[in-house]
C-alpha atoms as one frame of an Amber mdcrd trajectory, in Angstrom:
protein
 -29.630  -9.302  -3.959 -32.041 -11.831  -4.043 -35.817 -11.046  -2.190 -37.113
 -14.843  -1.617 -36.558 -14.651   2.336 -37.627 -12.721   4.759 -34.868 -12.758
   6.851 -31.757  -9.929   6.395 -28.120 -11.075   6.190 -25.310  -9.655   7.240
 -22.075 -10.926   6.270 -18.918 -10.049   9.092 -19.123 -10.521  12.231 -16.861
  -8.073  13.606 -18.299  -4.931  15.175 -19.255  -3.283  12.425 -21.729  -6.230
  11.464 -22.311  -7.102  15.367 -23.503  -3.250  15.884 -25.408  -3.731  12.649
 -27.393  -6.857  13.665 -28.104  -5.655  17.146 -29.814  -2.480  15.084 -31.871
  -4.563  12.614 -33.101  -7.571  15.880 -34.226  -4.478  17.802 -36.198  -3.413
  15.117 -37.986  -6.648  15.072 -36.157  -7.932  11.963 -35.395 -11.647  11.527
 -31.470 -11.887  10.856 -28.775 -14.069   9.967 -25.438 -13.422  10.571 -22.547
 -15.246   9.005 -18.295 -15.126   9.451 -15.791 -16.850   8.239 -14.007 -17.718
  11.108 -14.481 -20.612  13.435 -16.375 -18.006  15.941 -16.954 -14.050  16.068
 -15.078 -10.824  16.518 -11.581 -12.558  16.136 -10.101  -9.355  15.169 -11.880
  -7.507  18.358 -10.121  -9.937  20.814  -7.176  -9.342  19.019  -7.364  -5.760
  19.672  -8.511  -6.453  23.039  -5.464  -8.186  24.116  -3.404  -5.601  25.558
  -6.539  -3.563  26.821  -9.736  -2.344  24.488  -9.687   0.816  23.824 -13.571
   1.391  23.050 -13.569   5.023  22.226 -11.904   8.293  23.207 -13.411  10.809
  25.565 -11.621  14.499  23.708 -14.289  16.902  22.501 -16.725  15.482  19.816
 -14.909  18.265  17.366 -11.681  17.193  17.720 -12.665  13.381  17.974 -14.085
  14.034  14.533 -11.167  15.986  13.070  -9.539  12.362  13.183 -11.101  10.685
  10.110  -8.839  12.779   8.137  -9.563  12.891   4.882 -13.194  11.354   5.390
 -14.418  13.731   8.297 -17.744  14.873   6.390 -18.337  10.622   5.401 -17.833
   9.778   9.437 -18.594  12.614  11.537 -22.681  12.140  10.942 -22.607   8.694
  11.810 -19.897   9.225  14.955 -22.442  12.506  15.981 -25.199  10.170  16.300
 -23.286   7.488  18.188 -20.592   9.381  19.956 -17.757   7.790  22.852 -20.550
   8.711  25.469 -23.217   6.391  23.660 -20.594   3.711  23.346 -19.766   3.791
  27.106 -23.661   3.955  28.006 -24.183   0.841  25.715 -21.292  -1.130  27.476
 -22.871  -0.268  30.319 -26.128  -1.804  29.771 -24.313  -4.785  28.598 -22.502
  -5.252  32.238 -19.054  -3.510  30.859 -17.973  -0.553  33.091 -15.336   1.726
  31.640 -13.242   4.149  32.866 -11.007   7.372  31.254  -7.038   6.600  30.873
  -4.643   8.710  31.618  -4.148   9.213  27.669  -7.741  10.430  27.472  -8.631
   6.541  25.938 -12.249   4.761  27.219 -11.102   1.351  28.120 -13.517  -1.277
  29.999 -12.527  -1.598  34.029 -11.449  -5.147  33.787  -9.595  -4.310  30.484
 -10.778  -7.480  28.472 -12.509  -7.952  24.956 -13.769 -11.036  26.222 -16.062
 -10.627  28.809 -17.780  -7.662  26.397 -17.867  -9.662  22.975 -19.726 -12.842
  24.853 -22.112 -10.442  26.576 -22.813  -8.805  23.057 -23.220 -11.902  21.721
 -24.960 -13.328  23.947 -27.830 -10.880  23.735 -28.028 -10.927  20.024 -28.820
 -14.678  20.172 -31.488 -13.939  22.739 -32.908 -11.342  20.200 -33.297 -13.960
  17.706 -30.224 -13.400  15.615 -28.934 -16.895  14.108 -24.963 -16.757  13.819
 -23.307 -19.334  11.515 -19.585 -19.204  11.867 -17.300 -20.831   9.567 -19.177
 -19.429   6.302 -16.968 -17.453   4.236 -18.447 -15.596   1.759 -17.470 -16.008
  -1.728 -20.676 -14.177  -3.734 -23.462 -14.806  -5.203 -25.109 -17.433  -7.450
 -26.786 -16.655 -10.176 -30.305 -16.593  -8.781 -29.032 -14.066  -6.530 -28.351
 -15.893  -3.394 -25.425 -15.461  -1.138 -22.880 -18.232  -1.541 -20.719 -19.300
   1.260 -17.609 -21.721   1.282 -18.165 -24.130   4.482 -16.860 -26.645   6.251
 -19.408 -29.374   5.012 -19.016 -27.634   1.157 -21.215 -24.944  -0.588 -24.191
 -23.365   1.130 -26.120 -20.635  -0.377 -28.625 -18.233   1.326 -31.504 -16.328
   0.346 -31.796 -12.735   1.879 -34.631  -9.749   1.503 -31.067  -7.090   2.267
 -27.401  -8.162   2.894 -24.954  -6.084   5.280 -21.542  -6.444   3.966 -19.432
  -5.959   7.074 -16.178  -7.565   5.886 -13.507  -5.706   7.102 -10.505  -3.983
   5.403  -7.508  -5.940   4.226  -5.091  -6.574   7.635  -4.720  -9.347   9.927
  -5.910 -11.867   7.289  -5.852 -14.961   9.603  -8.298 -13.354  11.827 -10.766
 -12.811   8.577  -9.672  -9.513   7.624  -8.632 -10.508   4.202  -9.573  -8.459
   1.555 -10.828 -11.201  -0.434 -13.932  -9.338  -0.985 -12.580  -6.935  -3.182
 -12.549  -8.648  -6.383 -15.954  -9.707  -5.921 -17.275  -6.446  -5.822 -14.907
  -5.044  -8.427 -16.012  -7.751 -10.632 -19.866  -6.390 -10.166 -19.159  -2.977
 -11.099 -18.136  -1.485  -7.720 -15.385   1.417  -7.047 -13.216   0.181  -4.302
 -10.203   1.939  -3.540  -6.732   0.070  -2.998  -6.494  -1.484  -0.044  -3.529
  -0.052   1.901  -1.887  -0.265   5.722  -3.250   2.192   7.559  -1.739   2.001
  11.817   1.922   0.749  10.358   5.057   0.701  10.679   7.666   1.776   8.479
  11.160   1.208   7.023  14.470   3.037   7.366  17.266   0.361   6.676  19.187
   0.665   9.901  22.733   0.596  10.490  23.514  -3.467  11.617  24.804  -1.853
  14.812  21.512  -0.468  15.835  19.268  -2.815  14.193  21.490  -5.539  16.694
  21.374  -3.715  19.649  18.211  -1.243  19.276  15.646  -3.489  17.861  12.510
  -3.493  19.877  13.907   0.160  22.009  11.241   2.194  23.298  11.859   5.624
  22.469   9.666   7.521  25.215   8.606  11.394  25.463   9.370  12.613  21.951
   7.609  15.235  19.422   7.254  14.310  15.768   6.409  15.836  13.255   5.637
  15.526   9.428   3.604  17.264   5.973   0.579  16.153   4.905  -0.270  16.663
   1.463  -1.853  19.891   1.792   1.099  21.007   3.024  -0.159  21.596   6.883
   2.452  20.617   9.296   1.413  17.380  11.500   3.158  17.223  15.090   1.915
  14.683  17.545   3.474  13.816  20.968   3.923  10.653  22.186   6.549   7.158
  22.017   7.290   4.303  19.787   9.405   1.608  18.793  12.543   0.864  17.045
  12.039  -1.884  15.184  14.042  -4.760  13.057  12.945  -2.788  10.142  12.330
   0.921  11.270   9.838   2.543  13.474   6.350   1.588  14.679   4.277   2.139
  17.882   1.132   4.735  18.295   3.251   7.555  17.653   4.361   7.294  13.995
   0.147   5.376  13.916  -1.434   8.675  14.300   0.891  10.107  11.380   0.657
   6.799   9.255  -1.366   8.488   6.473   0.376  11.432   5.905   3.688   9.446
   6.022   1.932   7.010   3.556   1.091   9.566   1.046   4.718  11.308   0.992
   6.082   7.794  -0.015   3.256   7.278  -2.557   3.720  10.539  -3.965   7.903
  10.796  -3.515   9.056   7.435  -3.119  10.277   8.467   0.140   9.008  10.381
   3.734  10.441  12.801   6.181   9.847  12.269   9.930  11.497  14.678  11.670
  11.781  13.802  15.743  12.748  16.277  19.249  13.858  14.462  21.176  13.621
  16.808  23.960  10.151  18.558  23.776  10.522  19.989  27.029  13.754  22.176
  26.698  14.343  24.846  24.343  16.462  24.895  21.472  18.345  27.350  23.347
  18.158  25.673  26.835  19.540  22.471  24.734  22.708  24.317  22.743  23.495
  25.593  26.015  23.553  22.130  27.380  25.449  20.506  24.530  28.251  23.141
  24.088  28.829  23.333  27.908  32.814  22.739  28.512  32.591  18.986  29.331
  36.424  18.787  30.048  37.709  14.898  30.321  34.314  13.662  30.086  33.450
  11.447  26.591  30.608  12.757  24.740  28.677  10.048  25.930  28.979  11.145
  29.558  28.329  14.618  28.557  25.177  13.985  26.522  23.846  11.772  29.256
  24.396  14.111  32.379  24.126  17.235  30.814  21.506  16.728  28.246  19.418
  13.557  29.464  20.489  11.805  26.569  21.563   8.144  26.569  20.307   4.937
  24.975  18.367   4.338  21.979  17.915   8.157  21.686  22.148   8.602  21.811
  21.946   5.812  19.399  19.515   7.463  17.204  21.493  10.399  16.923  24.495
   8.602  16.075  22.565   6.952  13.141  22.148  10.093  11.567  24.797  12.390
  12.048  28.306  11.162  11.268  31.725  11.837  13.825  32.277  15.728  12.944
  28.414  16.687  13.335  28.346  14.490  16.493  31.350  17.032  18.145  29.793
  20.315  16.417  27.775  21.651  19.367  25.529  23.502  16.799  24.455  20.283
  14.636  24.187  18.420  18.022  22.196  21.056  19.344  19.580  21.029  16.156
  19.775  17.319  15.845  18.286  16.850  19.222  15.139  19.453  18.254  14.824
  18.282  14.935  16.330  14.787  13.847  15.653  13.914  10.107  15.183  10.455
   9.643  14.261   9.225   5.976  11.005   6.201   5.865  11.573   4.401   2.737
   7.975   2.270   2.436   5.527   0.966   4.632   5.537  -2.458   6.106   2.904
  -5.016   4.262  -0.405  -4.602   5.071  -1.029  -7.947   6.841   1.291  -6.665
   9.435  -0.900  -3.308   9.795  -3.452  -3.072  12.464  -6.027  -1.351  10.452
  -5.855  -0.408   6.284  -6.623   2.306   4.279  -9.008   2.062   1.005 -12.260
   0.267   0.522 -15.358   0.951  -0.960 -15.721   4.831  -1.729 -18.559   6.264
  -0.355 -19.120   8.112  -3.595 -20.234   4.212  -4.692 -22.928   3.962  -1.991
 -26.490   5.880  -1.671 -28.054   7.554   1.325 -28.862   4.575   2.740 -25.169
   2.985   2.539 -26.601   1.133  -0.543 -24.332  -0.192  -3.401 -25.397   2.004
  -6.616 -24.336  -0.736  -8.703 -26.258  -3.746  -6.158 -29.670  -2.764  -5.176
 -30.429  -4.283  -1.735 -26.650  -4.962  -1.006 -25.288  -2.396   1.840 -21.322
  -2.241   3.116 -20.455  -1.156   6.701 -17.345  -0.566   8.672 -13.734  -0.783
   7.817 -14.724  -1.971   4.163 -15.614   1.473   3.756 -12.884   3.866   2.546
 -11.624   5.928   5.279  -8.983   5.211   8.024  -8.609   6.926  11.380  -5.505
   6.281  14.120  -5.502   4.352  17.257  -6.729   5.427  20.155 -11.055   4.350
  19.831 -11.295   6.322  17.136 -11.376   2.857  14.432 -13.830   1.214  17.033
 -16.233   4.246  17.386 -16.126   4.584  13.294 -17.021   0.473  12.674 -19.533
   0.364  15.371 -21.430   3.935  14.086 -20.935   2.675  10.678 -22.618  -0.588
  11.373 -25.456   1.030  13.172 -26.095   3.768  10.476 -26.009   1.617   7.943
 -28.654  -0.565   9.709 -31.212   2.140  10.156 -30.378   2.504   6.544 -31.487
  -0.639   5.372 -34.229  -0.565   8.066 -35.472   3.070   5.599 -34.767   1.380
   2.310 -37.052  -1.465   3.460 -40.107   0.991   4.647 -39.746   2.902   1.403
C-alpha cells in the first residue's frame, strides 16, 4: 500500500508468488520476495515427494472443465499458460517431463527438488532478493508491510505487493490461513476457508477399522450429486482409512461430497465395485449354485471378490442381504456408503475458499487495497489432483503479475 520504494513485493513464496516474481524480474522490475518459512516452496517439495505432478496433458476443454465452480475465473489465465507452456518452461529450466500412464505431466527424474533450486536459482540471478523467515503479519500505519522475524519486527516499503499466501492446509509448511483476518479486518470478502483434496468420515465397524485401515481399494467406479443435481462418476482407487475413505478417487469428488454434507449434514458415495461386468454378468455370478462352498469362496472365485472389497460389502449389508443373490448382486454395482464430515483442513492437501474474485479488479487488484494484488490458492476456487492445482497457482501468479505490471503503466 505504501509507494516510497521502488521495488515490488511479493509476499509467498510458493509457486504462485515464484511464477509471479519470475514475471515482474523479466520485466525489468526490482523485487523482493519474502516467506515465512526457513526457505521456499516448502509446500511444493511436499507435493513433490511422491512424484510432481506439474500439469495434465487432456484437452485444454476438459482440463478447464476442472475448476468447477470457478471455470470462467481460471480458464483465461490456464488458456494463456496451458500444461504445454508449463512443460516448455521446465524445459528451459533443465526439467524434462514425460506423460504418465494416468495422462499426469511429471518431471523424468520425478523430484521437486532439482526443479525448485533451478527456479530459484534463476530468479536470484534476475535480481530478485528472497528473505525467508519473514512472516507477514500486515501493515503499519504508514503503509508498510510488516513482517514477524527471527531478529524481531521488520517493515518494508513497496511501490505494489503480490499476496501469494496460500490457502489454509498444511500449516507447518506456511499454508496457514493466518492471512485471513488481516484482510477481513481491511474490508476484504474472503470466503471460508475449507478442505478441498480430503478425506472423509464414515465411523467404521472396529472390525474393519482393525483390519482394513490403510486397504487399497483398486479399480472401482464412484459416483455422487453435485448440487445442481448432475451426476459425478469418476474411475479410479483409494484408501480405507482409520477414519473413512481418502486417496485421489473420492479427491476429484471432494467438493461435491463437501457441499452435500454442508447442505444435509450428511453425503452419499455410492461405489461398483466391478466396473467391468454388467449388472447382469454380476447377478449371474453371485446367484450361481455354489454348493459346499462358503460365501466367501464363492464371492472370491466366482465374482473376483475378496479382501477389503468383501469386507466393504459386509460393512454395509447385514447376514440376510449378504445370502440374497439380488441385494448381493446390486450391492456390488452400487454400494451406498454414508460420509458423515470431512477430515480438518490441516490434514487436506489443498482448501477451498479464499478471496472471491468478485473482491478483486481486472488487474487481480484488491477493490478495497489499491496497489495490493492476491495470487494463487488464496484465491477462491479449488480444483482436484492431478496438475490441475499446480497449473491454476502458477497461471494465477503469472496473470496477476502482468496485472500489476498494467496497473503500474496506467
Amino acid at each position: 500500500m505504501s509507494h516510497t520504494s521502488s521495488r515490488i513485493a511479493v509476499v509467498g513464496g510458493g509457486p504462485a508468488g515464484l511464477a509471479a516474481a519470475e514475471v515482474l524480474a523479466a520485466a525489468g522490475a526490482g523485487v523482493d520476495l519474502f516467506d515465512a518459512m526457513p526457505s521456499l516452496g516448502r509446500k511444493f517439495l511436499m507435493a513433490g515427494r511422491g512424484g510432481l505432478n506439474l500439469t495434465h496433458s487432456e484437452p485444454l476443454e476438459r482440463f478447464l472443465a476442472r475448476y468447477g465452480e470457478r471455470q470462467a475465473e481460471l480458464a483465461p489465465l490456464v488458456r494463456n499458460y496451458p500444461a504445454q507452456a508449463l512443460c516448455d518452461w521446465a524445459q528451459g529450466l533443465g526439467v524434462e517431463t514425460f506423460v504418465g500412464t494416468s495422462g499426469r505431466v511429471f518431471p523424468r527424474e520425478m523430484k521437486a527438488a532439482p526443479l525448485l533450486r533451478a527456479w530459484v536459482h534463476r530468479l536470484r540471478a534476475n535480481g530478485v532478493a528472497t528473505h525467508a523467515r519473514h512472516r507477514w503479519t500486515g501493515w503499519d500505519d504508514a503503509g508498510r508491510l510488516r513482517f514477524a522475524t527471527p531478529d524481531g519486527e521488520a517493515t518494508h516499503p513497496a511501490r505494489a505487493v503480490i499476496l501469494a499466501l496460500g490457502g489454509g492446509s498444511w500449516a507447518k509448511l506456511g499454508s496457514d490461513g493466518a492471512w485471513v483476518g488481516v484482510l477481513a479486518a481491511r474490508g476484504v470478502d474472503v470466503a471460508p476457508l475449507k478442505p478441498a483434496n480430503c478425506g472423509f468420515e464414515i465411523g467404521w465397524s472396529d472390525f474393519f477399522r482393525g483390519k482394513f485401515a490403510g486397504a487399497p481399494i483398486k479399480n472401482v467406479q464412484a459416483r455422487c450429486t453435485a448440487a445442481d443435481g448432475t451426476t459425478l462418476q469418476r474411475r479410479g482407487e483409494f484408501v480405507a482409512s482409520e477414519h473413512g475413505v481418502e486417496g485421489s478417487l473420492i479427491y476429484a469428488l471432494s467438493a461435491a461430497l463437501r457441499g452435500q454434507i454442508e447442505r444435509g449434514g450428511q453425503a452419499a458415495l455410492t461405489l461398483d465395485l466391478l466396473p467391468d461386468r454388467s449388472p447382469e454378468r454380476v447377478l449371474a455370478d453371485v446367484a450361481h449354485p455354489r454348493g459346499a462352498r462358503s460365501l466367501s469362496s464363492h464371492l472370491q472365485s466366482r465374482v473376483g471378490i475378496a479382501g477389503v472389497k468383501a469386507a466393504l460389502l459386509r460393512e454395509v449389508l447385514d447376514k440376510d442381504a449378504m445370502h440374497d443373490a439380488e441385494v448381493l448382486a446390486r450391492a456390488i454395482k452400487a454400494l451406498p456408503l454414508v460420509l458423515k464430515a470431512a477430515r480438518p483442513i490441516d490434514e487436506a492437501i489443498s482448501s477451498a475458499g479464499g478471496v472471491r474474485f468478485e473482491a478483486l479488479d481486472d488487474h487481480f487488484m484488491l477493490t478495497q487495497l489499491p496497489g495490493v494484488f492476491c495470487a494463487g490458492e488464496m484465491l477462491d476456487w479449488e480444483a482436484p489432483t492431478g496438475g490441475y492445482l499446480l497449473t491454476g497457482c502458477i497461471a494465477s501468479g503469472r496473470a496477476t503479475a502482468q496485472g500489476v505490471l498494467r496497473w503500474l503503466q496506467s
